[in-house]
C-alpha positions in Angstrom: 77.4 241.7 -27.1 76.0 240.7 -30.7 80.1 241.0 -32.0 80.9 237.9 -29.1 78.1 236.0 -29.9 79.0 235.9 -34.1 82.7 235.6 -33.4 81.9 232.8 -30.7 79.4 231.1 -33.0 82.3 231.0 -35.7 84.9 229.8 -33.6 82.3 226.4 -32.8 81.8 226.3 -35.9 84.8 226.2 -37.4 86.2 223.7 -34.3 83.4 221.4 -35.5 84.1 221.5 -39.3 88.2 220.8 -38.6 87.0 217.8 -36.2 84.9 216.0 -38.4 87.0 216.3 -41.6 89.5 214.6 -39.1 87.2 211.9 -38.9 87.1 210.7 -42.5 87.1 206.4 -43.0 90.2 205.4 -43.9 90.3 202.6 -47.0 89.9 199.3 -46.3 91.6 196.2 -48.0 87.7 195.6 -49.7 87.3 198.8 -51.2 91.0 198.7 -52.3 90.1 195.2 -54.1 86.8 197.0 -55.8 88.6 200.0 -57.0 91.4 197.4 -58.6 88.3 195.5 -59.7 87.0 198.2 -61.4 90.2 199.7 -63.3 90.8 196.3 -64.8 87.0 195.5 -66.3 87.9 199.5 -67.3 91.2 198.5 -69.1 89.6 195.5 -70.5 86.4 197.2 -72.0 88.7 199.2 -74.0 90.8 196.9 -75.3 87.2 194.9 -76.1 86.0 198.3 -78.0 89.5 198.7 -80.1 89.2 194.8 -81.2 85.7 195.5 -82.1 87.0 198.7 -83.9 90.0 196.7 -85.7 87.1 194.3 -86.7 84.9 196.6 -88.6 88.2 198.4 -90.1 88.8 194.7 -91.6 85.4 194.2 -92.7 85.1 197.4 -94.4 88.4 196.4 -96.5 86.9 193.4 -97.5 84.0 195.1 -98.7 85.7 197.8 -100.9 87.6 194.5 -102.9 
């Protein structure tokens, strides 16, 4: 009796865990927008940091002169 009780208890479980990781939110057009958002202020924070690198490169060469 104990065996149909653990193997039923699985089964519910299992059916419940497949339904709701059916249920996931799909994307929206906002959160599309705020992912692009974020890749570009990404992109442009490195290109900030390897001007700001290029800068101190030049300003040490003028120092050793």
């Amino acid at each position: 009796m104990k065996l149909n009780n653990s193997v039923s208890a699985a089964l519910i479980m299992s059916a419940l865990l497949i339904a709701l990781s059916g249920c996931q939110k799909q994307e929206g057009p906002a959160e599309r927008a705020g992912k692009s958002v974020d890749q570009a202020v990404d992109k442009a924070g490195q290109q900030i940091e390897k001007a700001g690198e290029k800068i101190q490169d030049a300003a040490k060469g003028d120092e050793k002169k």
